[in-house]
ZAKE-321095 format. One line per 8 residues: for each residue x, y, z of C-alpha. Coordinates in Angstrom, 3 decimals, padded with zeros to 6 digits. Layout:
BEGIN
X Y Z | ...
END
This chain:
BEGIN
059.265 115.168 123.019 | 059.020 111.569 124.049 | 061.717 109.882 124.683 | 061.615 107.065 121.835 | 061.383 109.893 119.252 | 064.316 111.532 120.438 | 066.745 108.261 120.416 | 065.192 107.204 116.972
065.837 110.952 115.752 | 068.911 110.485 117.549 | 069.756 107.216 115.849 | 068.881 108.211 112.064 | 071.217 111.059 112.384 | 073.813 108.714 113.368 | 073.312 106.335 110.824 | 073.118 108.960 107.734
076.545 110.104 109.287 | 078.201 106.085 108.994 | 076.941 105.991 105.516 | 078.677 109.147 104.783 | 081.637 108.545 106.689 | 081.747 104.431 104.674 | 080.548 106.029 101.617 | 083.262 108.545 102.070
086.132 105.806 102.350 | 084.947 103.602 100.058 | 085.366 106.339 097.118 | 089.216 107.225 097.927 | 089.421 104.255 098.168 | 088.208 103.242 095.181 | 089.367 106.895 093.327 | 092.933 105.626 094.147
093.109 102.330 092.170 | 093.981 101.926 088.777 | 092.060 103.524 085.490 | 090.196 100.282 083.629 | 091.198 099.991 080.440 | 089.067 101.723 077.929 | 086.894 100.202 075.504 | 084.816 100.741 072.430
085.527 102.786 069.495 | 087.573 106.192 070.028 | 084.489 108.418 069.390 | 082.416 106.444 072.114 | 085.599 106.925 074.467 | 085.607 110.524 073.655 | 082.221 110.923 073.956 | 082.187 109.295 077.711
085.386 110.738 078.287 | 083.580 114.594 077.712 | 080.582 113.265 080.115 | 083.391 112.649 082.746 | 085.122 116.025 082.377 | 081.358 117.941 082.103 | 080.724 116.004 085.490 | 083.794 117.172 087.154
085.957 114.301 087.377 | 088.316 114.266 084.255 | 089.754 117.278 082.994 | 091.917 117.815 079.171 | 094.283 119.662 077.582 | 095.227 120.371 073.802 | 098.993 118.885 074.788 | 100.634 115.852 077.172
100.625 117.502 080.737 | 102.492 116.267 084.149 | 101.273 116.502 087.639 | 097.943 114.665 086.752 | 099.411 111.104 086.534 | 099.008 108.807 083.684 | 097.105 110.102 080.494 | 093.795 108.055 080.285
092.876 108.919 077.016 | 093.403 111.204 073.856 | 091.650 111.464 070.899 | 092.990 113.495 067.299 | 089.879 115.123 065.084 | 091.037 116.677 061.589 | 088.284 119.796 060.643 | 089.262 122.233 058.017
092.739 120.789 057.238 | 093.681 121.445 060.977 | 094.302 118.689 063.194 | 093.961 118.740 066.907 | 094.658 116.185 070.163 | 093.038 116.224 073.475 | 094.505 114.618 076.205 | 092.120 113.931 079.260
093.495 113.477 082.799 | 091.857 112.566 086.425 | 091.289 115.258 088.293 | 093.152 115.328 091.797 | 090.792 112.953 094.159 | 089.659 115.901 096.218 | 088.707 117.962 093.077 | 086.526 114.583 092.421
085.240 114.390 095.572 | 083.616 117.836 095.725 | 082.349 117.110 092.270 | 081.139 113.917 093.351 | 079.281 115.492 096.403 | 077.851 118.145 094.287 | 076.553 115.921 091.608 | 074.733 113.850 093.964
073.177 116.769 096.231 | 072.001 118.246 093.419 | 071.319 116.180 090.957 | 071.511 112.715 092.353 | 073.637 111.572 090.129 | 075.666 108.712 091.048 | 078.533 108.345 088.188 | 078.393 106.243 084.859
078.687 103.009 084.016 | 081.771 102.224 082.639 | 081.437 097.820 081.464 | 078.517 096.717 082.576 | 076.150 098.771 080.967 | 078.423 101.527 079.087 | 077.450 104.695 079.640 | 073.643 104.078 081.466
073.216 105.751 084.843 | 074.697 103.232 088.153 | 071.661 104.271 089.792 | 069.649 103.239 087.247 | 071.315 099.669 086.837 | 071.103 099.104 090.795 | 067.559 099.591 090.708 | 066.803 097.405 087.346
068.707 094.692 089.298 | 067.375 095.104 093.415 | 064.071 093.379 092.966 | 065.140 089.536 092.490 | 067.578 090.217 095.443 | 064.821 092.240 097.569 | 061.915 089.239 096.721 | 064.008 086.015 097.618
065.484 087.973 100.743 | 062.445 088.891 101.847 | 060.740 085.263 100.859 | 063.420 083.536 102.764 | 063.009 085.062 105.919 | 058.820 084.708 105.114 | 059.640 080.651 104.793 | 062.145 080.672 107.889
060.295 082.330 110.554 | 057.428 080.550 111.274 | 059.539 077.344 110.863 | 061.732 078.288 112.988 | 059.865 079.380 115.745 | 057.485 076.099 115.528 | 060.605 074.034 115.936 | 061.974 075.316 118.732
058.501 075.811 120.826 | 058.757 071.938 120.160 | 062.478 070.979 120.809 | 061.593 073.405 124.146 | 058.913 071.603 125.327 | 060.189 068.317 124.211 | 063.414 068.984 125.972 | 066.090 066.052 126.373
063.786 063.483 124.774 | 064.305 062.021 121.273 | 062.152 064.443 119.449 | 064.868 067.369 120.767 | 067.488 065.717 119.919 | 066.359 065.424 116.752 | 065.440 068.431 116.191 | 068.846 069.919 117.458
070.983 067.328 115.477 | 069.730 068.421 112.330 | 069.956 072.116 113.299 | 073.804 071.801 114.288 | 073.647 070.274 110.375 | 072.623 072.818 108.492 | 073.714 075.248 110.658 | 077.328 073.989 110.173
076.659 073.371 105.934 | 076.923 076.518 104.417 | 074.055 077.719 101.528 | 076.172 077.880 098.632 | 076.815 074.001 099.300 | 072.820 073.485 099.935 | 071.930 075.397 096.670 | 074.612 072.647 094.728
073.128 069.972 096.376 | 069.635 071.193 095.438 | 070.409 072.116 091.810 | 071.589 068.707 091.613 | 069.008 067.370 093.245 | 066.059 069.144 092.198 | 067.346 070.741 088.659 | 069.673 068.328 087.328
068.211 064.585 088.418 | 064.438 064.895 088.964 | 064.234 068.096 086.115 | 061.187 069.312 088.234 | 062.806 072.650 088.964 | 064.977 075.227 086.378 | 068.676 075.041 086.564 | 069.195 078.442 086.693
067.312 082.129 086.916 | 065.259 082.992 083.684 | 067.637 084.826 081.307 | 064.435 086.705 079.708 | 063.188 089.925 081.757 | 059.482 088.900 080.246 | 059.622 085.596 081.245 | 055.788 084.288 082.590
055.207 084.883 086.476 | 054.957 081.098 086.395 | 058.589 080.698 085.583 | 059.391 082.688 087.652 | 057.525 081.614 090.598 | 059.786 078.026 090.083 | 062.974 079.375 089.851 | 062.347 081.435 093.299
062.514 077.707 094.895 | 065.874 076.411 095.029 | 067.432 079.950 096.310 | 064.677 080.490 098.540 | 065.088 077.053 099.691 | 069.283 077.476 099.900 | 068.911 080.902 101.783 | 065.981 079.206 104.577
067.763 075.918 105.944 | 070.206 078.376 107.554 | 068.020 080.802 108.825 | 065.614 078.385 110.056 | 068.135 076.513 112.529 | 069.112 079.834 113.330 | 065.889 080.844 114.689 | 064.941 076.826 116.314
068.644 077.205 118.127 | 067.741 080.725 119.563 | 063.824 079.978 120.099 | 064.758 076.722 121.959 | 067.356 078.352 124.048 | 065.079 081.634 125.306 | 061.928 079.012 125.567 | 063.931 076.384 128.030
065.514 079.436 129.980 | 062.322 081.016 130.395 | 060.150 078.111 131.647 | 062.591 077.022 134.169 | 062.362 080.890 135.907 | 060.558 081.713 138.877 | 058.056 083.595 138.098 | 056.794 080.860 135.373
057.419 078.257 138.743 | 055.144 080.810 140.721 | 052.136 081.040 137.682 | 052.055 076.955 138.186 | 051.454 076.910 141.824 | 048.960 079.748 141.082 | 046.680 076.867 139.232 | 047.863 078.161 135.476
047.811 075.202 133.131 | 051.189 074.347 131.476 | 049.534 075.572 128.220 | 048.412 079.016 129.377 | 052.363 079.183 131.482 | 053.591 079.037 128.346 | 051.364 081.085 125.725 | 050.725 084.132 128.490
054.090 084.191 129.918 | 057.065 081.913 128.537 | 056.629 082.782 124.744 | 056.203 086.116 125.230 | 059.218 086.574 127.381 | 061.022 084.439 125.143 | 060.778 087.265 122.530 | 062.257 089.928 123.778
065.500 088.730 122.482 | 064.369 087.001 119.755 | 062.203 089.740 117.545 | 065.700 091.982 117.371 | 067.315 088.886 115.469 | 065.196 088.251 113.030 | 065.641 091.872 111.547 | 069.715 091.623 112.201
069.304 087.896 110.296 | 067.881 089.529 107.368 | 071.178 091.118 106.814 | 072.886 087.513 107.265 | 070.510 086.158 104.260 | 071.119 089.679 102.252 | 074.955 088.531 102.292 | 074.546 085.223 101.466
072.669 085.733 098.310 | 075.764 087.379 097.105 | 077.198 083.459 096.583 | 073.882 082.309 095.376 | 073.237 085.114 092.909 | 076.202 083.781 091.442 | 076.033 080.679 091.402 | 072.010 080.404 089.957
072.856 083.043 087.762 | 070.156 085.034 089.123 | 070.614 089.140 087.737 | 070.709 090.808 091.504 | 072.548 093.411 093.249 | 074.608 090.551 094.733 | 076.089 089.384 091.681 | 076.232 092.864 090.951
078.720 093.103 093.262 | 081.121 090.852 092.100 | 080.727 091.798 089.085 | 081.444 095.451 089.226 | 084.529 094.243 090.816 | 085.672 091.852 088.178 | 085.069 093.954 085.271 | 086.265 097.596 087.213
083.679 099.145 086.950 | 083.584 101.890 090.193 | 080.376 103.609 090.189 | 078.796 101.037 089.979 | 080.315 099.579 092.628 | 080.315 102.607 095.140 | 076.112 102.393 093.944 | 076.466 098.947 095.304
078.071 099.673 098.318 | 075.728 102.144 099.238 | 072.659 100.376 099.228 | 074.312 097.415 101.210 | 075.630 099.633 103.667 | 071.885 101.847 104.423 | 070.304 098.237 104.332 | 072.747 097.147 107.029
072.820 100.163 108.848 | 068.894 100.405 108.788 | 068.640 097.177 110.066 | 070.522 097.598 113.208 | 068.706 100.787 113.542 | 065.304 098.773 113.559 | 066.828 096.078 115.806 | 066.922 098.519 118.548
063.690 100.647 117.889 | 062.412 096.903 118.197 | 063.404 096.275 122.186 | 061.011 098.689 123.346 | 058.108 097.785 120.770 | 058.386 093.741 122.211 | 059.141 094.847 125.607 | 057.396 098.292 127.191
059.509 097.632 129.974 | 062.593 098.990 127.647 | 062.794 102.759 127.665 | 065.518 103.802 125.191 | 067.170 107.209 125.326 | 065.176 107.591 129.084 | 067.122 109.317 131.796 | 067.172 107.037 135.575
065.137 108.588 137.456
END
């Protein structure tokens, strides 16, 4: 078996065992904080109150019980003259854990909603909410690479004159300003004075493409000044380190033109450490969106986030956590598939011979 398949084999395994292992401490975790207060009327609490105990997580009695903590919930029902109570309890956290393992290996089923969307599958909310996120991510770092990389061929090979310092005085800028501030400055800008963009994300799910399209501008926008000094700081760096090496010295006095020096040898070079970034800065603009989502009201798994923490609502967090946590984790597994893709040179998981 070669030896790339091996350490990417290798790798996966490794990965699916951090997720459980950060999956695993996020629910105690989580399992150990307080109950959220109950709402609704008393039959819907019953009613998602039986769903928890037929899932394996509560559990109830016909009288008050100790040993099980505090009581989260009990409901009276009168048939025939006869009255009866039940009293539902949390099941020990290990007793939930095995039921939460079980329910997800076969049945992949993820837990409840308990606020946000009472009673509708977590899974089902994380994936009604993942595209915005996934689409201005992914348009961001669309906007931000070739940017970046054209900037920095230019600040390289305009090096110490006043084009470079330009260029690297406004990249120590918005590197140093953070995105939520750019996204203010833009929605005042942009939103607020001019009115040429919307204010905010379109509250309607059918809202027209168009819309849409226009609101995608001021978080793209936000999320790419970063990014795109990120990449001009790093592409200048590699670019000026390479051309002043050796073997670029040696291609000159072999009669290469400065232009072919630096297509057929320094850029290429210059991307061996630049290609792993761009995947491991894709988690950088994943948690920045988080602020953004926030603040341009846009309905992502970001603001998701937050808000499954402000309103206690656990599964869907733990959902949450979970698909931030294989993102991340996938991405540093792609960062280091992607050394020996740029660079043949790179044998991963190959023995010294």
């Amino acid at each position: 078996m070669p030896y790339i398949v091996k350490y990417s084999l290798k790798r996966i395994a490794l990965m699916l065992v951090s997720t459980f292992i950060i999956l695993t401490l996020t629910f105690f975790l989580i399992k150990m904080l307080p109950d959220p207060p109950m709402t609704g009327t008393a039959p819907n609490q019953y009613a998602f109150c039986m769903d928890q105990v037929s899932k394996g997580y509560y559990i109830f009695f016909n009288q008050p019980q100790e040993g099980y903590g505090n009581m989260i919930f009990s409901f009276t029902s009168s048939s025939g003259g006869a009255t009866t109570t039940v009293y539902f309890y949390r099941r020990p956290i290990l007793e939930q854990y095995g039921a939460w393992l079980t329910n997800i290996f076969t049945k992949w089923e993820w837990g409840s909603s308990t606020s946000i969307e009472e009673g509708s599958d977590a899974i089902y909310i994380i994936a009604s909410r993942l595209q915005p996120t996934v689409l201005i991510n992914i348009f961001a770092l669309i906007v931000s690479l070739p940017l970046g990389f054209l900037f920095g061929i230019i600040a390289a090979l305009k090096k110490n004159k006043m084009t470079d310092n330009i260029i690297s005085t406004i990249v120590m800028v918005f590197i140093s300003v953070p995105s939520f501030v750019v996204i203010l400055l833009l929605m005042l800008w942009l939103a607020f004075g001019a009115h040429v963009l919307p204010p905010s994300w379109p509250s309607a799910k059918d809202a027209p493409v168009s819309e849409y399209a226009l609101a995608m501008v001021i978080p793209v926008l936000s999320l790419s000044f970063g990014t795109i000094a990120t990449f001009t700081r790093y592409t200048r760096a590699e670019l000026c380190e390479v051309m002043s090496s050796d073997f670029l010295l040696l291609a000159k006095t072999k009669g290469l033109s400065k232009t072919q020096c630096i297509t057929r040898h320094a850029l290429r070079n210059s991307l061996v450490p630049i290609v792993p970034m761009v995947i491991g800065q894709f988690i950088g603009i994943l948690s920045g969106s988080v602020v953004l989502e926030q603040l341009y009201n846009i309905q992502g798994i970001g603001r998701l986030f937050v808000e499954s923490i402000s309103r206690q609502d656990y599964n869907v967090l733990l959902v949450d956590m979970a698909i931030f946590t294989l993102i991340s984790l996938g991405a540093g597994l792609l960062v280091d598939l992607s050394y020996g893709i740029v660079d043949p040179r790179i044998r991963m998981g190959a023995k010294a011979s």
